[in-house]
TIDONU-449554 format. One record per residue: residue number from 1; residue in one letter; x, y, z of N, C-alpha, C in turn. Coordinates in nm, 2 decimals, padded with zeros to 4 digits. Example, Ala and Ser with C-alpha at 12.3 -4.5 7.8 and 13.67 -1.06 7.14 Angstrom:
# TIDONU-449554
<1,"a",<01.32,-00.57,00.78>,<01.23,-00.45,00.78>,<01.32,-00.33,00.78>>
<2,"s",<01.28,-00.22,00.71>,<01.37,-00.11,00.71>,<01.29,00.00,00.79>>
END
This chain:
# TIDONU-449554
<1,"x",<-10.16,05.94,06.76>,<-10.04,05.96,06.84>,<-10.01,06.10,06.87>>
<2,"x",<-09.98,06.11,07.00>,<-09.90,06.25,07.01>,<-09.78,06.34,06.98>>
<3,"x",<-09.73,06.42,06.95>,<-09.57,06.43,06.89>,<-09.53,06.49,07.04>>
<4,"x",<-09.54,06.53,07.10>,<-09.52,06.58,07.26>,<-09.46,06.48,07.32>>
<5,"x",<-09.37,06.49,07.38>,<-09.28,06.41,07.41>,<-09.29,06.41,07.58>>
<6,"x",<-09.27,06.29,07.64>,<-09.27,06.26,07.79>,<-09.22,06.39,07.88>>
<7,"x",<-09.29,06.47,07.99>,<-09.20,06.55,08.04>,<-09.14,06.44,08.18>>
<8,"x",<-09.02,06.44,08.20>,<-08.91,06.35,08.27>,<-08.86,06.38,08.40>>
<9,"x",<-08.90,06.54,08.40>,<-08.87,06.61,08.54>,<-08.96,06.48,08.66>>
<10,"x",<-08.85,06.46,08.76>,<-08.88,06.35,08.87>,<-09.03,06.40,08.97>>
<11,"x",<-09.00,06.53,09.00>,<-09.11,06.58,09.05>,<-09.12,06.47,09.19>>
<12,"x",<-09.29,06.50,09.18>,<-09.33,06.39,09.32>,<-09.36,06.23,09.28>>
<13,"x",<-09.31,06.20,09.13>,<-09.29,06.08,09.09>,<-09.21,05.96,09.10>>
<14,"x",<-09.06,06.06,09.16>,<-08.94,06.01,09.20>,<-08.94,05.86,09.27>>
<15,"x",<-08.87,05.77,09.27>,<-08.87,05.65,09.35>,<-08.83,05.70,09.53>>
<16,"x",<-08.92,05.65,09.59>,<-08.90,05.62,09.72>,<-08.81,05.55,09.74>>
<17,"x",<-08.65,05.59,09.85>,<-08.56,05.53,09.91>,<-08.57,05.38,09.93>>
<18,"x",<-08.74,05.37,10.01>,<-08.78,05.24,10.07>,<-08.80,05.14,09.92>>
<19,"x",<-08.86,05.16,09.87>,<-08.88,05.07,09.75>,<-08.82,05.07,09.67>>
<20,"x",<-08.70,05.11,09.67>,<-08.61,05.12,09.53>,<-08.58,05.03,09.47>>
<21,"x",<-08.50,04.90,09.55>,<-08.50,04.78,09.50>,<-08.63,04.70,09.44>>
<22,"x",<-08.71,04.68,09.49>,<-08.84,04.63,09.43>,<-08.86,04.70,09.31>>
<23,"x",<-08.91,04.82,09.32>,<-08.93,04.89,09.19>,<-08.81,04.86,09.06>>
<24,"x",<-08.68,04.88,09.08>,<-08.63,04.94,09.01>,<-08.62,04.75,08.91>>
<25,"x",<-08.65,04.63,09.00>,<-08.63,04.54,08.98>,<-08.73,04.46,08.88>>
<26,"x",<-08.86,04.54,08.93>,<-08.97,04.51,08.84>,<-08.97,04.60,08.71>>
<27,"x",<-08.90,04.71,08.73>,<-08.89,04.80,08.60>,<-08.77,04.70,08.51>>
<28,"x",<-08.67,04.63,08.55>,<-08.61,04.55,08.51>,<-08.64,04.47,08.39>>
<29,"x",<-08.71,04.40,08.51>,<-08.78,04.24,08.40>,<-08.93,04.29,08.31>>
<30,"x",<-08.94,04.42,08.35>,<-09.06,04.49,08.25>,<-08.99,04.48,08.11>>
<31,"x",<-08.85,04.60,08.15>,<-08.75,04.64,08.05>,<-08.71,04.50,07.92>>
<32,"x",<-08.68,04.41,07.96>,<-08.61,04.27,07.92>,<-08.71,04.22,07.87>>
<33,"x",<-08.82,04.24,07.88>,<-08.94,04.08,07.82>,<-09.02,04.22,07.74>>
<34,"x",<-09.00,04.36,07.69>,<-09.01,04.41,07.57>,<-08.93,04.45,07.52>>
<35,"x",<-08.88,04.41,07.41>,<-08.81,04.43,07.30>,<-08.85,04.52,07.19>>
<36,"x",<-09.00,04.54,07.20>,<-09.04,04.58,07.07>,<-09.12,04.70,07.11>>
<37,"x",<-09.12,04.81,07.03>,<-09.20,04.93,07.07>,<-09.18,05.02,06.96>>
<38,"x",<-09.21,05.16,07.04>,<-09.20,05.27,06.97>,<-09.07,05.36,06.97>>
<39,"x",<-09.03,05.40,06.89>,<-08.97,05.56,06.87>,<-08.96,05.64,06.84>>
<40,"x",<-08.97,05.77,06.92>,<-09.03,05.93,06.89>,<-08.93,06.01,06.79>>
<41,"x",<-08.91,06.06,06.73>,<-08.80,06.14,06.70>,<-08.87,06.22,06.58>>
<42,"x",<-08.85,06.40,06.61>,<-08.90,06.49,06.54>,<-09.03,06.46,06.50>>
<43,"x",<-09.10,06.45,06.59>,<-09.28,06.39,06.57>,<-09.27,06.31,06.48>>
<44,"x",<-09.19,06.22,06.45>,<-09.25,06.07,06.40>,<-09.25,05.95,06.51>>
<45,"x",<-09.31,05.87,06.49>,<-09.32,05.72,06.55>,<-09.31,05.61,06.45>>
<46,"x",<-09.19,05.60,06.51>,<-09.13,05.45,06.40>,<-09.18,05.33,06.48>>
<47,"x",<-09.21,05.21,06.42>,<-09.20,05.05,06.54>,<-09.02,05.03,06.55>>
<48,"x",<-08.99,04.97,06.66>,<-08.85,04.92,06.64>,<-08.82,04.83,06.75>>
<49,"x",<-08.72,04.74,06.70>,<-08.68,04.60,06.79>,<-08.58,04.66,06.85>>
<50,"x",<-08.57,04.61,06.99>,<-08.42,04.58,07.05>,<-08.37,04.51,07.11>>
<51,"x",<-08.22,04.48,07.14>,<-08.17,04.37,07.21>,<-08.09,04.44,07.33>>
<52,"x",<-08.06,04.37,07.44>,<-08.01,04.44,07.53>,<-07.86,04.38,07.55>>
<53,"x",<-07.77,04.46,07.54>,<-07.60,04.46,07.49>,<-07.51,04.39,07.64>>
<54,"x",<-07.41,04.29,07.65>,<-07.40,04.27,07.77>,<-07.34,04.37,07.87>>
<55,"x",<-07.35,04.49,07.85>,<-07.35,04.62,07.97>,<-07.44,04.65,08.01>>
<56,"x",<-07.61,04.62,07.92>,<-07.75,04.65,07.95>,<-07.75,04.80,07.88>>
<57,"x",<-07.69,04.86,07.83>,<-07.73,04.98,07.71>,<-07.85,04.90,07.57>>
<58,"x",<-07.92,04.94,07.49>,<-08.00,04.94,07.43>,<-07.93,04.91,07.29>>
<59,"x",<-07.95,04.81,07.20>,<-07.92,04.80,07.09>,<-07.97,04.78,06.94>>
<60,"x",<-08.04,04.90,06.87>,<-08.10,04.84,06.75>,<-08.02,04.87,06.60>>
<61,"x",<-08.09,04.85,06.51>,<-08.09,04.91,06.37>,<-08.18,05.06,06.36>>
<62,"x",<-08.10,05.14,06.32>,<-08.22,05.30,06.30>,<-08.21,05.35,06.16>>
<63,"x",<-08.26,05.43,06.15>,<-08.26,05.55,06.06>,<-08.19,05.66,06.09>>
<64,"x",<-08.11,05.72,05.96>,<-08.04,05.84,05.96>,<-08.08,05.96,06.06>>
<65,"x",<-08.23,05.96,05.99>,<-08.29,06.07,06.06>,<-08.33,06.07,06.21>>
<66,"x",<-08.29,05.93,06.27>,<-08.27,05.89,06.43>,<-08.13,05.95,06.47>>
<67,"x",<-08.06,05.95,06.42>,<-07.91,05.97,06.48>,<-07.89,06.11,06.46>>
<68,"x",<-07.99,06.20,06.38>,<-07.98,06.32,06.39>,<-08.06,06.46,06.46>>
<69,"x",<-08.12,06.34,06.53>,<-08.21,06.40,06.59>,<-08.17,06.42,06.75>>
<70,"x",<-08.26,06.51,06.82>,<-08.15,06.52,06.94>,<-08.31,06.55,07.09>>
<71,"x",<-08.40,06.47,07.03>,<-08.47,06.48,07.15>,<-08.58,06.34,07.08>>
<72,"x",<-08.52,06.23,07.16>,<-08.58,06.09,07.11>,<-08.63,06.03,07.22>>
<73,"x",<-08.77,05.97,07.19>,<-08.83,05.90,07.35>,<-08.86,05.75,07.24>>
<74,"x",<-08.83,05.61,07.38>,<-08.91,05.54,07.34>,<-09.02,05.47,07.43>>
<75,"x",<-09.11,05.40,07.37>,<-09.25,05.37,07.44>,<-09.22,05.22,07.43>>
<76,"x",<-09.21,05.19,07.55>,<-09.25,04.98,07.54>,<-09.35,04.95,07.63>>
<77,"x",<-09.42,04.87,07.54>,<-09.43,04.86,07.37>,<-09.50,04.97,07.30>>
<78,"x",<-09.63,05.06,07.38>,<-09.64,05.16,07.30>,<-09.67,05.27,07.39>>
<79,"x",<-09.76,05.40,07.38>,<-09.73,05.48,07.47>,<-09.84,05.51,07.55>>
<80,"x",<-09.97,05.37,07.55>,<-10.04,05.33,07.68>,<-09.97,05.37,07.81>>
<81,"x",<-10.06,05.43,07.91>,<-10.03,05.43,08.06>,<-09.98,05.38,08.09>>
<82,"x",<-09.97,05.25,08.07>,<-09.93,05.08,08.15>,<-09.79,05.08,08.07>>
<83,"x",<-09.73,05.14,07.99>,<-09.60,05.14,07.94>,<-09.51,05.15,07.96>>
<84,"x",<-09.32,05.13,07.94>,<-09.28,05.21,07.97>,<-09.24,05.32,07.89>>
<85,"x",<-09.22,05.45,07.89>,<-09.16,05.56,07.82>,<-09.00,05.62,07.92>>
<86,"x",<-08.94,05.63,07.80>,<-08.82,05.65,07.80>,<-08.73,05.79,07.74>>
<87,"x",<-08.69,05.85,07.77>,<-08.63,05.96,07.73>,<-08.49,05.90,07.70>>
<88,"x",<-08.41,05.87,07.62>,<-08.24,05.85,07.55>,<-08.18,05.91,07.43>>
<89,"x",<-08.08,05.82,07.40>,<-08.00,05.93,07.36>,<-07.94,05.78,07.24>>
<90,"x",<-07.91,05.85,07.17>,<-07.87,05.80,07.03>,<-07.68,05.75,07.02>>
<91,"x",<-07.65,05.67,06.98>,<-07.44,05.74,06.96>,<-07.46,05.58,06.84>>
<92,"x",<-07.41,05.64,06.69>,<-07.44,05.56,06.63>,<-07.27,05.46,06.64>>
<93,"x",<-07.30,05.30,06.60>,<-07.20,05.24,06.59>,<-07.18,05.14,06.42>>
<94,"x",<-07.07,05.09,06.43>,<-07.05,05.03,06.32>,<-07.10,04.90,06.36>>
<95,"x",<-07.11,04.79,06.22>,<-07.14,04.70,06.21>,<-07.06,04.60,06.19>>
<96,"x",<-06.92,04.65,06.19>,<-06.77,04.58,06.17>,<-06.72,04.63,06.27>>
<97,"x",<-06.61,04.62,06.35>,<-06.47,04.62,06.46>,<-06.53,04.50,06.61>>
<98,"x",<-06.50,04.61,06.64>,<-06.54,04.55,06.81>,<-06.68,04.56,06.81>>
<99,"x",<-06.78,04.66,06.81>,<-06.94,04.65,06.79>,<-06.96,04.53,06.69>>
<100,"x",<-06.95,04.46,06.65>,<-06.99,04.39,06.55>,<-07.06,04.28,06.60>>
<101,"x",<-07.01,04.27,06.72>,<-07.10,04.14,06.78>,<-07.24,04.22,06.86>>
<102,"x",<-07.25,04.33,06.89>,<-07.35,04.37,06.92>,<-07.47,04.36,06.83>>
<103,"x",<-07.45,04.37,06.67>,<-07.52,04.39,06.56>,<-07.53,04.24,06.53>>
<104,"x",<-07.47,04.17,06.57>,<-07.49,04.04,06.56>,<-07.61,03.98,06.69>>
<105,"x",<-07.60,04.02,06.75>,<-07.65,03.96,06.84>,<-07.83,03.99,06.83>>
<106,"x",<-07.83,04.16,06.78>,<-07.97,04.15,06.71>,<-08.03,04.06,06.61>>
<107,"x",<-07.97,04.02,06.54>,<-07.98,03.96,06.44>,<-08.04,03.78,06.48>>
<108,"x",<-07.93,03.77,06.58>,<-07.97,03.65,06.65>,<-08.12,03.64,06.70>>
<109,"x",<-08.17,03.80,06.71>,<-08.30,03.77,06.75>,<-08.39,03.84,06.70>>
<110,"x",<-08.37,03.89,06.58>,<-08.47,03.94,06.55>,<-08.50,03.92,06.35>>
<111,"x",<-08.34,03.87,06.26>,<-08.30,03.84,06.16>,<-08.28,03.97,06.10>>
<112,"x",<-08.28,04.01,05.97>,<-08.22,04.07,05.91>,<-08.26,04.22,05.94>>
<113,"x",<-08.20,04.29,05.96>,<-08.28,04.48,05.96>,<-08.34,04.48,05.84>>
<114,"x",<-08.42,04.58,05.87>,<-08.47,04.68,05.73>,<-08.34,04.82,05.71>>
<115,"x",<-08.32,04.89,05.88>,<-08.22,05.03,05.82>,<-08.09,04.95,05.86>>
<116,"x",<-07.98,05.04,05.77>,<-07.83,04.98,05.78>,<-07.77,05.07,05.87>>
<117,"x",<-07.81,05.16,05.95>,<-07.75,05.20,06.04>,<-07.73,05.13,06.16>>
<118,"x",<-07.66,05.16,06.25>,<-07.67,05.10,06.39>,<-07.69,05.18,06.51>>
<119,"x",<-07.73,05.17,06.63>,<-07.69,05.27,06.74>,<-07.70,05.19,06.87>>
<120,"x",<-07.60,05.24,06.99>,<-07.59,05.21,07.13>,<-07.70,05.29,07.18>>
<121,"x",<-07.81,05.25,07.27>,<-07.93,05.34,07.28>,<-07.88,05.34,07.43>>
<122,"x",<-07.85,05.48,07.47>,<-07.83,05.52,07.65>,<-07.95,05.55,07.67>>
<123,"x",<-08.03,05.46,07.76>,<-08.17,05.57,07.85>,<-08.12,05.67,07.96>>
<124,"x",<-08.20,05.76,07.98>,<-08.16,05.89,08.03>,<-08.24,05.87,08.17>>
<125,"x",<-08.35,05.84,08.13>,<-08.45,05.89,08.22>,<-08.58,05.78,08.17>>
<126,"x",<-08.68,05.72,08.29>,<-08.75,05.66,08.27>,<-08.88,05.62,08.32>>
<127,"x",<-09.04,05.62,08.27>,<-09.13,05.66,08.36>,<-09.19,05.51,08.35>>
<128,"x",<-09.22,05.49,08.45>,<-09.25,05.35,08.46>,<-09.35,05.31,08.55>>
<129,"x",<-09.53,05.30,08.56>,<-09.62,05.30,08.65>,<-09.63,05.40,08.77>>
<130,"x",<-09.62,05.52,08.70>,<-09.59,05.64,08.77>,<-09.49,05.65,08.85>>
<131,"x",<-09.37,05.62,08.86>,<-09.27,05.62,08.90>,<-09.13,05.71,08.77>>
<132,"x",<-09.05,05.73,08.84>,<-08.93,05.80,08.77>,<-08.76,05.76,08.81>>
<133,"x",<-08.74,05.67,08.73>,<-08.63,05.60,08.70>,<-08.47,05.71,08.63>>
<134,"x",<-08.41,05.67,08.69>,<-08.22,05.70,08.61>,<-08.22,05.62,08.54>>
<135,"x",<-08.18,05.62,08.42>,<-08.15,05.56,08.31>,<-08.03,05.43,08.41>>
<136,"x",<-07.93,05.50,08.45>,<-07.84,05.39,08.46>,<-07.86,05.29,08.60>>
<137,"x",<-08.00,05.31,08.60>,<-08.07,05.22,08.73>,<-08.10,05.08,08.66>>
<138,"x",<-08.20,05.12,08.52>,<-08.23,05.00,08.41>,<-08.14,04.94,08.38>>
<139,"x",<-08.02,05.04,08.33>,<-07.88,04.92,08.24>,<-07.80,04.91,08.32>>
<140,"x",<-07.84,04.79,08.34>,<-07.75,04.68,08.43>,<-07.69,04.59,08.33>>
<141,"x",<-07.57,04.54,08.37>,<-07.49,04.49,08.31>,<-07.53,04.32,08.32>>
<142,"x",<-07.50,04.22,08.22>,<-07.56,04.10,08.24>,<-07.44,03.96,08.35>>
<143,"x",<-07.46,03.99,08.48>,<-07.39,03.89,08.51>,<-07.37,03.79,08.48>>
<144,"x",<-07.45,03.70,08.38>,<-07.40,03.59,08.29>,<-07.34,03.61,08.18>>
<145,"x",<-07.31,03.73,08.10>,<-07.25,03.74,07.98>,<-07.09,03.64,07.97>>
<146,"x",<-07.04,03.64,08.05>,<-06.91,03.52,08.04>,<-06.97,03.39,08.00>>
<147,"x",<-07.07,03.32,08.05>,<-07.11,03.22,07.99>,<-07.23,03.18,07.91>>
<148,"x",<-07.30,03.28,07.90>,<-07.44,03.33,07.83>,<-07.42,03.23,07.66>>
<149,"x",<-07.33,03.28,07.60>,<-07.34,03.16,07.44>,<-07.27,02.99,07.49>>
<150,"x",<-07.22,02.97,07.59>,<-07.19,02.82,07.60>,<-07.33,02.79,07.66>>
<151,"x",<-07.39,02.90,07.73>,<-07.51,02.81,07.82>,<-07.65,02.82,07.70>>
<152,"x",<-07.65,02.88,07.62>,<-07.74,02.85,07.46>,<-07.71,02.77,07.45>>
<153,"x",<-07.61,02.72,07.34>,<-07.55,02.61,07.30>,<-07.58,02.50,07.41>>
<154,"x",<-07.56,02.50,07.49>,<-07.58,02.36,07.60>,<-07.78,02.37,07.58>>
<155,"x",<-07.82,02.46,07.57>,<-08.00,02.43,07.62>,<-08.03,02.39,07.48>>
<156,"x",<-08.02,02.46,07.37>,<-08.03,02.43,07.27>,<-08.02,02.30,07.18>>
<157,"x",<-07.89,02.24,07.22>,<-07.80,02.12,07.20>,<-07.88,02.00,07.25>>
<158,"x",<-07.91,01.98,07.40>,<-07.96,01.93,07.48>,<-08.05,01.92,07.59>>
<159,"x",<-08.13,02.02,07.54>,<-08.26,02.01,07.68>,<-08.38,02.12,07.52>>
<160,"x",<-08.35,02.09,07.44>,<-08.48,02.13,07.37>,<-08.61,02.04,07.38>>
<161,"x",<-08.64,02.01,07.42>,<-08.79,01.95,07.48>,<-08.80,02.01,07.64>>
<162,"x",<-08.72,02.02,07.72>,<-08.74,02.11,07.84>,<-08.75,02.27,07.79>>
<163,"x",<-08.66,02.31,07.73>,<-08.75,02.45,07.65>,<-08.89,02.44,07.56>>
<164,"x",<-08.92,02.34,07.52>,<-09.04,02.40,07.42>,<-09.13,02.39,07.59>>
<165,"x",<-09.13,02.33,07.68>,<-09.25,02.26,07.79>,<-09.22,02.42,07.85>>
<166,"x",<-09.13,02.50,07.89>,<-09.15,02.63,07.98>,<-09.20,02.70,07.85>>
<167,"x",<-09.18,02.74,07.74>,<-09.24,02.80,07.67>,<-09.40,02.80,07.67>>
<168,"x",<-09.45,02.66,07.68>,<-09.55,02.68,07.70>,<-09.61,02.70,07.81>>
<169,"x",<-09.57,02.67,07.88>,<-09.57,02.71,08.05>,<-09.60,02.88,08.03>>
<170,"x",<-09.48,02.91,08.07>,<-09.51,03.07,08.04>,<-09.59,03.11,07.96>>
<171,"x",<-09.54,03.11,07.79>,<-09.61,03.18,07.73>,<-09.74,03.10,07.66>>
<172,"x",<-09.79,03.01,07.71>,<-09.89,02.95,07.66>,<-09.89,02.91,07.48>>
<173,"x",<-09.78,02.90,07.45>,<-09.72,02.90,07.31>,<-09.70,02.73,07.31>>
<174,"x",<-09.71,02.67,07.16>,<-09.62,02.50,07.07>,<-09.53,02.59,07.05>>
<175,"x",<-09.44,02.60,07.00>,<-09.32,02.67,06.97>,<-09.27,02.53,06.92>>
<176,"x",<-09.26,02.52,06.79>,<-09.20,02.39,06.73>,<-09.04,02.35,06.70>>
<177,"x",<-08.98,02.50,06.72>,<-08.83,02.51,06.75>,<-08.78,02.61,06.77>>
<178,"x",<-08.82,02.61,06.93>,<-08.78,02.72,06.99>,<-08.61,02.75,07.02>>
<179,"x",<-08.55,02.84,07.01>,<-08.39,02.87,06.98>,<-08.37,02.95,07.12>>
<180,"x",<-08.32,02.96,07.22>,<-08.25,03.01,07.36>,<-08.17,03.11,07.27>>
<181,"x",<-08.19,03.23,07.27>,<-08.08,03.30,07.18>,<-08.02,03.43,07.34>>
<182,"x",<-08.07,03.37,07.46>,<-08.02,03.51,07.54>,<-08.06,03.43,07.67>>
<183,"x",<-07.99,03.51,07.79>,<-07.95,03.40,07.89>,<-07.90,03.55,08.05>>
<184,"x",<-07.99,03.59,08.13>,<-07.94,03.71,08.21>,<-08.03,03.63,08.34>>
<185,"x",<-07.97,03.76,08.44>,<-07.98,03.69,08.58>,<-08.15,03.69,08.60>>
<186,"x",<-08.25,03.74,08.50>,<-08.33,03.83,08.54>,<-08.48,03.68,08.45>>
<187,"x",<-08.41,03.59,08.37>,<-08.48,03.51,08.31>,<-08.41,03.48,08.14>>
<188,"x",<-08.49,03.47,08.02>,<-08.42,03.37,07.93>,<-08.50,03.47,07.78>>
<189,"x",<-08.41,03.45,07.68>,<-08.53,03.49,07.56>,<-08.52,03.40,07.47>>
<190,"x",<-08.62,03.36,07.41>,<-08.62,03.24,07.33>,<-08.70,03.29,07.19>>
<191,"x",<-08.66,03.26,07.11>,<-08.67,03.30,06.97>,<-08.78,03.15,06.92>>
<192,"x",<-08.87,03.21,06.91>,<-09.00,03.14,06.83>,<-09.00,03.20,06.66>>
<193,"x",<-09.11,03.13,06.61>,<-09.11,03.15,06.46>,<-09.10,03.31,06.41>>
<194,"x",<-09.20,03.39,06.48>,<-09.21,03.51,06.42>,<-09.17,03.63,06.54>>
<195,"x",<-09.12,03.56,06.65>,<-09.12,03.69,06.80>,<-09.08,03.61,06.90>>
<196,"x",<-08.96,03.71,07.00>,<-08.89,03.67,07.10>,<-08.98,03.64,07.25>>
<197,"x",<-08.97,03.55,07.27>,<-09.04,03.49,07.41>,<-08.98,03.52,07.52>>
<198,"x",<-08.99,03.55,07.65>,<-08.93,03.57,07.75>,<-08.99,03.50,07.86>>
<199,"x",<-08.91,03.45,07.92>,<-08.92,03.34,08.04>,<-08.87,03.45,08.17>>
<200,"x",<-08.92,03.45,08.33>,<-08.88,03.53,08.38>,<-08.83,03.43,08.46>>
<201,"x",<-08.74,03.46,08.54>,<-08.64,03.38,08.65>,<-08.69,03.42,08.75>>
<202,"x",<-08.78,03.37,08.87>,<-08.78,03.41,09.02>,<-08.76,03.33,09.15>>
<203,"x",<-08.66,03.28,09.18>,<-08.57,03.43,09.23>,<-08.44,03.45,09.05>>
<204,"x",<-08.42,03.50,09.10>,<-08.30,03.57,09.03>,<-08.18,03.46,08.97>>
<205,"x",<-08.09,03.43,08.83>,<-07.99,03.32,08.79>,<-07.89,03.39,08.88>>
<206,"x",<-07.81,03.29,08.96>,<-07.69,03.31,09.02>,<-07.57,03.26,08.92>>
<207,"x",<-07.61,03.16,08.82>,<-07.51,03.11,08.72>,<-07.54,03.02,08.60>>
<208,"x",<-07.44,02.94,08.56>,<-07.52,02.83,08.46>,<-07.59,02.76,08.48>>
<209,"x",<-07.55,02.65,08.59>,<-07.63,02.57,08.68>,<-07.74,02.59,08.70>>
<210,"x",<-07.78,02.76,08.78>,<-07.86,02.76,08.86>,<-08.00,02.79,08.73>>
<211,"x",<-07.94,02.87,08.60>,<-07.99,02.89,08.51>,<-08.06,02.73,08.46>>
<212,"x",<-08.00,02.64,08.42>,<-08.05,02.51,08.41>,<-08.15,02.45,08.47>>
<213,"x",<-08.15,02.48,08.63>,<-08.26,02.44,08.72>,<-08.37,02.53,08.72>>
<214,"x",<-08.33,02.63,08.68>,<-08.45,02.79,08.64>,<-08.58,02.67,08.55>>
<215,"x",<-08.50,02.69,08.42>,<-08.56,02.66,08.32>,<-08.65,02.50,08.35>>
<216,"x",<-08.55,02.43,08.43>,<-08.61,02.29,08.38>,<-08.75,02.32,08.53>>
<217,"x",<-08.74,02.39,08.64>,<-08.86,02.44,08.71>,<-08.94,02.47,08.60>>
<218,"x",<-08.96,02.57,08.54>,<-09.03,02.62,08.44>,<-09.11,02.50,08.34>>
<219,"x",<-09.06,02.43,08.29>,<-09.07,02.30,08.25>,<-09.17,02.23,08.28>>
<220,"x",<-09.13,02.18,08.46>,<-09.19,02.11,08.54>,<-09.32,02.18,08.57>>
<221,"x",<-09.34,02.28,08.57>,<-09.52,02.38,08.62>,<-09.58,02.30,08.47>>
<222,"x",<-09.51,02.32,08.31>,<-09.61,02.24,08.26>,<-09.63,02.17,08.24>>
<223,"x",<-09.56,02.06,08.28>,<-09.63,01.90,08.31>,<-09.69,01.88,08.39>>
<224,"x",<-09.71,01.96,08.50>,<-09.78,01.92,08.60>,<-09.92,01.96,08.58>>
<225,"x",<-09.94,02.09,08.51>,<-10.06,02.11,08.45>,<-10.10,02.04,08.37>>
<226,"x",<-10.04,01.95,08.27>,<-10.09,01.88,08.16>,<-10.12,01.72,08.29>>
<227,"x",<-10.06,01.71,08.36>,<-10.08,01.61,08.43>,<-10.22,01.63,08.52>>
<228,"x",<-10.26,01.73,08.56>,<-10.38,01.78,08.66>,<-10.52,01.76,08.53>>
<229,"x",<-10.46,01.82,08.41>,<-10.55,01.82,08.32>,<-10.63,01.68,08.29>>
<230,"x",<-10.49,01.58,08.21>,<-10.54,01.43,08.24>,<-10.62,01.39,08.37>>
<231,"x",<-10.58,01.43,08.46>,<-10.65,01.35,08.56>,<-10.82,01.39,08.59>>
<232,"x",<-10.85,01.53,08.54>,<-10.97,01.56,08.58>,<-11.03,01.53,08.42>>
<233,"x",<-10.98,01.50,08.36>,<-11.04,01.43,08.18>,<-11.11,01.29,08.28>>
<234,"x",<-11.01,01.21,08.35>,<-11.04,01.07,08.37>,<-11.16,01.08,08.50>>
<235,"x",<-11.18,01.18,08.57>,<-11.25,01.22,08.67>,<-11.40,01.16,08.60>>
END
């Protein structure tokens, strides 16, 4: 690994006017379906999880020596070409008041930390398939966060066999009890035995409903492959 950190200057990398929406949309659902990567700080490379907070700011557990540092990049998932690298910024929080459900919510997906600190992770700046992103382009806020834990609870409660069938659909995973622990306009994350799964939504969730029909689509691709499969067995 290198200790040299991303240079972020936009240069002739910058996003084109014309594609901004496309781009900035697929830098999105890049952003969302990894959770797990790297981070730089004072030439070290830590691994670390994250969850995305419903403003879309960055949420993990860190180390001391993260919060005191003052030129931090991270790599999702690592700092291959094909990645994304990130320039941000640290502001540590508590794990009791009002943040407390933030630190909860990691937890929801990832189980217990190893460090007892916390932090709000601001991206700054973002390089993403040769392109150069504004931080506040990625964090987007989750238009489902008003109903995001009733609409868990409802898939979880009642349609867990239509979740385990898009899990494997997508991710080509049995997932023996798979958990909906997250719910945004952009697709779904689903908590398997040892790592968060992500389902992508296309087109885009307009609501709970439409979220419902997302998933049970998703569903329906793998029965119909398990159904094409049967039939060319009987062929």
């Amino acid at each position: 690994m290198t200790d040299e950190h991303e240079d972020f200057t936009p240069e002739e990398h910058a996003v084109d006017e014309s594609m901004l929406d496309d781009s900035v949309i697929d830098a999105c659902r890049y952003l969302r379906a990894h959770l797990t990567g790297l981070i730089s700080f004072d030439g070290e490379f830590v691994p670390i999880k994250l969850v995305i907070a419903p403003d879309g700011v960055l949420v993990a557990p860190v180390m001391v020596a993260m919060l005191r540092s003052f030129d931090i990049a991270l790599f999702l998932p690592d700092e291959g070409e094909d990645s994304m690298h990130m320039q941000v910024t640290l502001e540590e929080i508590s794990e009791k008041g009002e943040q407390a459900a933030l630190c909860d919510r990691w937890r929801i997906y990832h189980g217990e930390p190893e460090d007892v600190r916390w932090a709000r992770i601001t991206i700054d700046a973002a390089k993403f398939r040769g392109l150069m992103f504004d931080g506040i382009a990625l964090m987007r806020p989750n238009p489902l966060a008003d109903v995001e834990a009733k609409l868990c609870r409802r898939i979880n409660d009642e349609m867990r066999e239509t979740l385990k069938a898009a899990v494997a659909s997508v991710a080509g995973l049995e997932v023996e009890d798979p958990r909906l622990v997250g719910v945004d306009a952009l697709g779904f994350d689903v908590r398997g035995r040892f790592d968060v799964v992500r389902l992508p939504a296309d087109p885009p969730i307009a609501d709970g409903d439409d979220a419902v029909d997302a998933l049970e689509e998703l569903a329906a691709t793998a029965e119909e492959g398990d159904a094409e499969s049967d039939a060319a067995e009987q062929d």
